[in-house]
Structures are given as structure tokens and as C-alpha cells.
N, C-alpha and C positions, 0 to 999 in steps of 0.2 A: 527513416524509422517513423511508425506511425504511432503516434501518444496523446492522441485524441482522437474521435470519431463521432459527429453532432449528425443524426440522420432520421429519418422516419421509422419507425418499430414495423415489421412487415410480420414478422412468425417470432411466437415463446414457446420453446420446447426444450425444457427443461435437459441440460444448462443449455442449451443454444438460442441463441436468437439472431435473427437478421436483419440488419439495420441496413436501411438504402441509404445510399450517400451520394446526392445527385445521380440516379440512376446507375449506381453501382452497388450489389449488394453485397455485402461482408459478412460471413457467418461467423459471431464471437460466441466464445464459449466462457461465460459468467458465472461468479459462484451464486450459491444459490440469495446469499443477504443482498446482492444485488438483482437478484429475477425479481423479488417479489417487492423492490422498491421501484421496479421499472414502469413505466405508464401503460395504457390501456394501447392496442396494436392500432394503427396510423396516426400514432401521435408521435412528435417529434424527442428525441433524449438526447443523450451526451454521456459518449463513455470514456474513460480512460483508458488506452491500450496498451497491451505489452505482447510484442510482436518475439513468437517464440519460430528462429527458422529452423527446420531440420533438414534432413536430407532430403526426405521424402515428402516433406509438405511445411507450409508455411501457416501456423495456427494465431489465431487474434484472442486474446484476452481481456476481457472487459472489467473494466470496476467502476462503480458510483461513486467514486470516493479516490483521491490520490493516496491515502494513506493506506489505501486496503491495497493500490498497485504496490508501493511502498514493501507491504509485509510482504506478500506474493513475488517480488523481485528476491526477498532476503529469503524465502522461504525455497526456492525453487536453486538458490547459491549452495544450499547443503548438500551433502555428499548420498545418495540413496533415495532424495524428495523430489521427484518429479513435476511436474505441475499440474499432471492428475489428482496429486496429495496435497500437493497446496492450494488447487482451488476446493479438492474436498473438505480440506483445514478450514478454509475460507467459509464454506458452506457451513458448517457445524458450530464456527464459533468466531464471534467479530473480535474486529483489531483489537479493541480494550481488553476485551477476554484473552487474548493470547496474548497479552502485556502482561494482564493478571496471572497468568497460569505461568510465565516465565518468572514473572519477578518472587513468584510464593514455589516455585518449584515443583508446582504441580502437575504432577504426569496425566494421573488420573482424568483428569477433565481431557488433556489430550490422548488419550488412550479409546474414551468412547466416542469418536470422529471413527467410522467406517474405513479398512484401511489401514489405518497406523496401530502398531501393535509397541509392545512395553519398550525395544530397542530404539525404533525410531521415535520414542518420543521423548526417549530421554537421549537420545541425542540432538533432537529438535531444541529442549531445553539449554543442553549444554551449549549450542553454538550460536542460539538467539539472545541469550543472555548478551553476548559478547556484541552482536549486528544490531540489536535492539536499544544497548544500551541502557539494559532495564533499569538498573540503579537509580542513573541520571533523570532516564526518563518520566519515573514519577514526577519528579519537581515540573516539568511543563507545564502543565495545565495551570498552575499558579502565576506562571508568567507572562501565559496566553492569556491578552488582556482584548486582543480585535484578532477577524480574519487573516489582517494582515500580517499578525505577531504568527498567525500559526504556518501562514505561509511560507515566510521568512527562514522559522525555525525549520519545515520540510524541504525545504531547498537548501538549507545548511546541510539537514542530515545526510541529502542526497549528493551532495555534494563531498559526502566521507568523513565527514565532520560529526564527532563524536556528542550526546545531548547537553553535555554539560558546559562545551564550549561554544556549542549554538543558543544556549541558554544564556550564557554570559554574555555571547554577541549582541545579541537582542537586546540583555537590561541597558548597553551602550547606546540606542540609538530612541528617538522620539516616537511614542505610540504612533502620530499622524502622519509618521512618512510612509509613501508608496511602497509598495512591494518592491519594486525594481532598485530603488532607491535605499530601500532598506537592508538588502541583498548587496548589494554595491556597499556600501556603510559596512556591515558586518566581515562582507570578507575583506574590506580594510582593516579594520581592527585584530581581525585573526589574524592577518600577516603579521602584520606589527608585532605582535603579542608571540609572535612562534622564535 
């Protein structure tokens, strides 16, 4: 599985771009809040990947950000959202915004994304509420105190671990421990606690 890719910018064309990776070029296809935070062409980046295979062709997806792979992983598990839809999703409105538009049940803002029309987006609603964990998720940001707090908490969640118990993982263990360490710490604790 490929979940990184650090390489030279070689072509931007909207959503694609090709990063050389030691002389092998990867053509990802990025939403667009990541094209326009990407650098200037022969400068080097770092993307996040998500390696979609199908039958017919094996597509790279890129993100600036592990939380934007995050929603795009949850976004593309729905039933009718393709990853055409989720990186258009992606494109039209960042992770916060679609935390905000789930947690206030706002269709409307997902409705004007090209694309998604009144069904799929209140089904978008109904089933991210539940993968997102909107409720819980508010509370984060008050307990993300370092990088590494937020880290911690995304590798819980990825891990299937719901925000409120990756939240409570976290207030268990010391701001200054390592990510690795912190991660290890917390799913001790989660065990224990189950």
C-alpha cells in the first residue's frame, strides 16, 4: 500500500499532477484545497496517498494533510460517493467545513459542491455524522494541546476508535510523550477500559 509519496512537482493540471519519485513518475489526482497549497513545478512536496485499485486501473490520491486522506477515506465508504464526489467534496469545501455542515445538518452548503444533489447529501449527512463522529468531535480541538496530541487522537480514530474515547485516551497520557509512545499508552488504556 502506498500512504506517502515525497517527490519533485514535474506538471499541475488541474486535479492532476505528477510527482517524480526517484525517477518514477506517479500521476495523483488532488482535490483541488490541495493544488493550490502545492509549490511552484521542480520543487519538491509530500503527499498523502490513497491507493484506489479497480479493475481496470490503479488511481493515486493525494492530500496535504492526513485529515483531508481521513475524510476522503470515510467519504468514498458511503454507499453512491465515489471518489470523483469525494474529491469534488474535497475541492469545494475543507475538513472543518464538512465537520461544520454535518455537525449543524446542513445540506445546503453540501448541495452547492457540483455534483451532489439534495439525496446524496443528505445521505452524506446521515452516515458521516455516525464515521465522523460529529458530536464527540467538537470537543477535540480543546484537547489538542501539541502536534502530537493531534496525532495521537488521528491514529486512534483510524484506528476505529470513536472521538470521544480517543479524547479521553489522550487526557490519560503526558503532553511531552512521543507520538509512538503516546499511541502505545492510549491503546493501553483503551483496552483496559473496554
Amino acid at each position: 500500500m502506498i500512504g506517502r509519496l515525497t517527490g519533485i512537482l514535474l506538471e499541475k493540471q488541474p486535479p492532476l499532477v505528477l510527482l517524480d519519485v526517484r525517477g518514477v513518475g506517479y500521476e495523483i489526482d488532488v482535490p483541488m484545497s490541495t493544488f493550490f497549497d502545492l509549490p511552484a513545478v521542480g520543487e519538491q512536496t509530500t503527499l498523502y496517498i490513497h491507493l484506489l485499485v479497480r479493475e481496470d486501473a490503479h488511481l493515486l490520491f493525494g492530500f496535504a494533510t492526513e485529515s483531508e486522506r481521513q475524510a476522503f477515506r470515510q467519504l468514498v465508504k458511503i454507499s453512491g460517493v465515489g471518489a470523483r464526489t469525494a474529491l469534488a467534496l474535497l475541492s469545494g469545501m475543507s475538513v472543518a467545513e464538512l465537520h461544520q455542515a454535518v455537525s449543524s445538518d446542513d445540506s445546503t452548503r453540501i448541495v452547492k459542491i457540483p455534483g451532489i444533489g439534495k439525496k446524496t447529501a443528505e445521505r452524506l449527512l446521515l452516515e458521516l455524522r455516525d464515521k465522523l463522529g460529529v458530536a464527540e468531535t467538537q470537543q477535540i480541538p480543546a484537547v489538542a494541546t501539541s502536534d502530537h496530541t493531534n496525532d495521537i487522537i488521528n491514529a486512534l480514530l483510524s484506528l476505529g476508535y470513536n472521538a470521544r474515547e480517543a479524547n479521553w485516551a489522550v487526557k490519560q497520557i503526558s503532553v511531552e510523550t512521543t507520538v509512538a509512545e503516546g499511541i502505545r499508552q492510549a491503546l493501553q488504556r483503551l483496552s483496559r477500559d473496554k
